[in-house]
N, C-alpha and C positions, 0 to 999 in steps of 0.2 A: 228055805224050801229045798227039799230035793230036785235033782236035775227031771224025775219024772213027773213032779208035781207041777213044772213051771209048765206056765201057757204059750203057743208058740208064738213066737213075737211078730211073724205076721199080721196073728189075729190080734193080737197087743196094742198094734197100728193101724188098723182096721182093713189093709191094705193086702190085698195078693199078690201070690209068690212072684206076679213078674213085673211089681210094680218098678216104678223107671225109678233112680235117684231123687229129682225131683218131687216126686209123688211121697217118696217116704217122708223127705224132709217135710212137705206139706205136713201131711199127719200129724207127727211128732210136733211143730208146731203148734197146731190144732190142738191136740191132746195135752200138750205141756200147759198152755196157757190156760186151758180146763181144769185140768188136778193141780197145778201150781199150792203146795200149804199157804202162800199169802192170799189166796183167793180164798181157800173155803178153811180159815182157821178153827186148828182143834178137831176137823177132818181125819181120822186116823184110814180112812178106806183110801181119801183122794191122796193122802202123801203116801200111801204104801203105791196107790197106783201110778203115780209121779214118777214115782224110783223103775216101777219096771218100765214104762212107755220108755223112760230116757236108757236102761239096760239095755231094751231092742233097738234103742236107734243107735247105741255107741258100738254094735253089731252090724245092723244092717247098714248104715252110712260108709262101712268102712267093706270095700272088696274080697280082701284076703279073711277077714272072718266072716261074710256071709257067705262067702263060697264054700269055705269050712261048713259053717253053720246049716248052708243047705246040703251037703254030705253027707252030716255026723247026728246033726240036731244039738240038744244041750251037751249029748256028751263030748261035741268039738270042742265046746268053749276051755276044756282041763279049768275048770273054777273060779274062769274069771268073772266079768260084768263088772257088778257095782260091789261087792261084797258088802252088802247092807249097807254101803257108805253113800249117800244122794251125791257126791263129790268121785266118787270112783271114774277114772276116766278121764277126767276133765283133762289132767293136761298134756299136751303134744295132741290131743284129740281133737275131731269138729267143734266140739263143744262150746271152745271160746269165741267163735265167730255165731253157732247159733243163739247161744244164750244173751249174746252183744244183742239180736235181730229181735228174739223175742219179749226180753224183758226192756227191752229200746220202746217199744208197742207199749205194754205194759203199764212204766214206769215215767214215760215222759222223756227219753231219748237219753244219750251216752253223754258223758259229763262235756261241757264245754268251759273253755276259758276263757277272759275278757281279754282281747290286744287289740295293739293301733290298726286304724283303719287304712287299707291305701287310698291314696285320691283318685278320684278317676282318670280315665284314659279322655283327651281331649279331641280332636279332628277341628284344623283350621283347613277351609278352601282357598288356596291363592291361587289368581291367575296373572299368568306369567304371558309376555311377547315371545316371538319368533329367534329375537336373536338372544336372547336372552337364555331360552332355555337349549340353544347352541351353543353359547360361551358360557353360560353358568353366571348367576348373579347374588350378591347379599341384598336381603330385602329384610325390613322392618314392619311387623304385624305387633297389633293389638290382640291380646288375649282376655277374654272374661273369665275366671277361673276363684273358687271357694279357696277363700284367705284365714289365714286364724284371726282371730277376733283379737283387737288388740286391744279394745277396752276389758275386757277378762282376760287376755291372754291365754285364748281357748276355753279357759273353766267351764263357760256357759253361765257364772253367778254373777250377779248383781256385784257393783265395787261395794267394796266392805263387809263382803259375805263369801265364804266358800261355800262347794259343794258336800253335802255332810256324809258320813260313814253310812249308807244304807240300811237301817233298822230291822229290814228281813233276814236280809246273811249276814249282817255284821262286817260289810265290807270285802265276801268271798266271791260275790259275784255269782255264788252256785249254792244249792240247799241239797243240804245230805242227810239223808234218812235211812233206815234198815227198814230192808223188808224180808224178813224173816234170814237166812243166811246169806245175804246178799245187802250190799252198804251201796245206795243206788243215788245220784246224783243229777239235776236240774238245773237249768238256768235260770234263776232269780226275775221270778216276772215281776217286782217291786222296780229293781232298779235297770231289768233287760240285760244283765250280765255286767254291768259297770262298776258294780260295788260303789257305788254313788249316788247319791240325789239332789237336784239342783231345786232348792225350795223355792229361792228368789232367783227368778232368770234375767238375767243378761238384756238390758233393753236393748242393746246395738246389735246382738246376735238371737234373739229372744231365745237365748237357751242352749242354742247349736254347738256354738262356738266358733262356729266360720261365718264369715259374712262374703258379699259378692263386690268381686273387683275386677281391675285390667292391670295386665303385665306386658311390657314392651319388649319382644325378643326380637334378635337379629336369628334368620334364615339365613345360610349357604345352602343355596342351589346350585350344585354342580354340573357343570357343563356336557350335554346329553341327553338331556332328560325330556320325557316324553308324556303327554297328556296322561292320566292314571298312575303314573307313581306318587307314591306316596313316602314321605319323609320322615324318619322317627328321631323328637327327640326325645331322650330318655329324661327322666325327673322333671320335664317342664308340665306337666299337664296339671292334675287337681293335686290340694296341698294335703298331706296327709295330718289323719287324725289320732290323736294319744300316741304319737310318736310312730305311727305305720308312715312306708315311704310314698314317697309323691308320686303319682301318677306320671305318663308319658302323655307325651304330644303330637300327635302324623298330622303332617301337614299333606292334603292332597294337592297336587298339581293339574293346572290344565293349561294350554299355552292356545292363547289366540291365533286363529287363521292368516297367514300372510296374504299381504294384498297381490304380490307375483310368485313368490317362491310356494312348493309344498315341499313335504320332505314325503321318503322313502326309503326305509332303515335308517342307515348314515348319510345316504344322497341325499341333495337336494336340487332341486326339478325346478327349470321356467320354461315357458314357452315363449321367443322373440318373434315376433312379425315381420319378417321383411319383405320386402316389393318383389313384383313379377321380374323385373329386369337386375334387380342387385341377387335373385335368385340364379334367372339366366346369364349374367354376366360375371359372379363372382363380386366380393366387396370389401370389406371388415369392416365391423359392426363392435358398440361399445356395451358389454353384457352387464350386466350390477350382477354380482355374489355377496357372501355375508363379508368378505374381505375387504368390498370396495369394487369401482365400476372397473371392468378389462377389457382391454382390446383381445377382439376374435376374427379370424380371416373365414369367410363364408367361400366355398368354393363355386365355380362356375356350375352349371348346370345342378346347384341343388337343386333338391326333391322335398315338398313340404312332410312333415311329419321326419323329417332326415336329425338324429340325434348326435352332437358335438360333447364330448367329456372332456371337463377339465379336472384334472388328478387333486387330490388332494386338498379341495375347496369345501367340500362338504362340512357335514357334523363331524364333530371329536367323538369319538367312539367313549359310553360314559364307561367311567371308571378303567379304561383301557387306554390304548395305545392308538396313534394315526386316527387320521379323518378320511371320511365317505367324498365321494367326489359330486364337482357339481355337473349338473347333466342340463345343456341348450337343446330343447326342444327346435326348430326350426317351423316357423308356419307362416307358408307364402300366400300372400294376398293377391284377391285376383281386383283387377284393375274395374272400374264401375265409376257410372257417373261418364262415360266417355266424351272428352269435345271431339269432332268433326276429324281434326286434325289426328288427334291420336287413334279414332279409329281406322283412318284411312289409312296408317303406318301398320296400324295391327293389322290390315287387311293383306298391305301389302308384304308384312310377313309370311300371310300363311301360303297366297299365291307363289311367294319364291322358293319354300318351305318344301310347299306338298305337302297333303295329309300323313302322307305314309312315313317321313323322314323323320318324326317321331320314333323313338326307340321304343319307347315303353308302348306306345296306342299300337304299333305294328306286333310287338309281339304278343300283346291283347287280342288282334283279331285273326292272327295267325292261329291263337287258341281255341276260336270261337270256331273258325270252320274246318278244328279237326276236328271238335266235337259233331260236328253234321255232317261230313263226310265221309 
């Protein structure tokens, strides 16, 4: 056709001039899969109409020629298109990526290949103690996990039978057919892409190839670790199939509550009880850590809630250097339960005492009556 003759590729697309990218591609879509010659064979209007809908999209999908195009009109193009050829265009063009989408719809989707399968990913939950997940421990888990079949040795066939060549593809695992200029590709729903068929199956694996079992692996848990991590080993998890690799293994962590200690990043935290008077009189007192029990000097006149740090007792920093320290809580107990005796000492305390000679109650109510004065 002459450049005057041709119709503008707008209307071609059915689409206006300010239709977005998207919107064109829609169309051409639309319209390709309408006029397609393997749709309306022997069609000579639909394949002429084919050729131009894909003319206006190898135009209008591309920037630099529809900005041309909306400038000049056909006489931007200097004679390009398709030059009668339904292939004009195609390569370095959109083309190979739309023609993959629409003739994918079409035809039954882009060729695929048969390969080994990986196994899956497993997640074992271990729960770990206190000191354990401070010093880091080797622990021994049972695993349940898909084995190959050892009476087929994966086949899936019955003993004294194989699996046979697939009668649909011939053992391609894919069926190819032409559709008109285009050589378009399947996956073999005879055999699901395995180029195989198991006629007699496998009674220990009825067919699979794997059957279910347990595996005994050793865990290193390294010293640091904290409830929510999680551990990867690599290739321990599910076994793989027709030669794909083995799946992995995370194991999750969680570490039971101690019955004195908590932790706090790398610290670790207790609270010790000691008496009214080894508070007021000072003492040393024997602390347990994760090291083992130590002696600790309480000073005179502790304050409960009063915090003691011992350097370098705590957690190992994981995968790092130095340890979190341990932190003594102090919490003074008040006396109850009084005999006769002991109260009349503690009375006679506070008579010799006086309220006020208190440090801390005096400068408590020295606060109170600035505030009301």
């Amino acid at each position: 056709m002459a450049n005057g003759e041709k119709q503008d590729y707008y209307e071609l697309l059915e689409v206006n001039k300010n239709a977005s990218e998207t919107e064109i591609k829609k169309a051409y879509r639309r319209l390709a899969i309408k006029h397609h010659p393997d749709k309306n064979p022997g069609d000579k209007s639909s394949e002429d109409r084919f050729k131009e809908v894909s003319e206006a999209y190898e135009v209008l999908s591309d920037p630099e020629k529809r900005a041309r195009y909306d400038q000049f009109g056909h006489a931007g193009m200097g004679g390009g298109g398709f030059n009668g050829s339904p292939f004009g265009g195609f390569s370095g063009s959109p083309f190979g990526d739309i023609f993959g989408d629409i003739f994918g719809e079409v035809f039954g989707g882009r060729q695929k290949t048969s390969r080994g399968k990986r196994g899956d990913d497993l997640q074992y939950n271990l729960e770990i103690n206190f000191e354990e997940a401070a010093f880091g421990v080797e622990k021994k888990i049972d695993i349940p996990y898909a084995k190959r079949c050892e009476t087929c040795d994966g086949s899936g066939a019955k003993a004294g039978t194989q699996p046979k060549t697939c009668p649909t593809c011939q053992g391609a695992g894919q069926m190819r057919f032409q559709q008109g200029f285009f050589s378009v590709s399947k996956t073999c729903s005879h055999c699901n892409g395995e180029g195989r068929v198991v006629e007699h199956p496998c009674p220990s694996c009825r067919g699979t190839g794997t059957v279910r079992d347990k595996k005994s692996i050793s865990v290193k848990v390294p010293a640091g670790v904290e409830t929510g991590i999680r551990l990867k080993l690599s290739g321990e998890g599910g076994q793989g199939v027709k030669g794909g690799a083995n799946g992995d293994l995370y194991v999750a962590l969680t570490v039971r509550e101690h019955s004195i200690f908590r932790r706090e990043d790398n610290d670790v935290v207790c609270e010790i009880p000691i008496s009214f008077t080894q508070a007021a009189l000072g003492c040393e007192i024997e602390v347990p850590t994760l090291d083992g029990k130590v002696n600790m000097k309480i000073p005179e006149g502790t304050q409960s809630g009063a915090v003691f740090r011992m350097r370098g007792k705590g957690v190992p920093a994981l995968q790092g250097y130095g340890r979190g320290d341990h932190l003594v809580i102090a919490k003074v107990e008040t006396p109850i339960n009084l005999n006769k005796q002991q109260r009349e000492l503690l009375e006679e305390l506070a008579r010799i005492s006086g309220e006020d000679v208190n440090p801390m109650r005096r400068n408590f109510f020295a606060k109170v009556m600035d505030i009301f004065t």
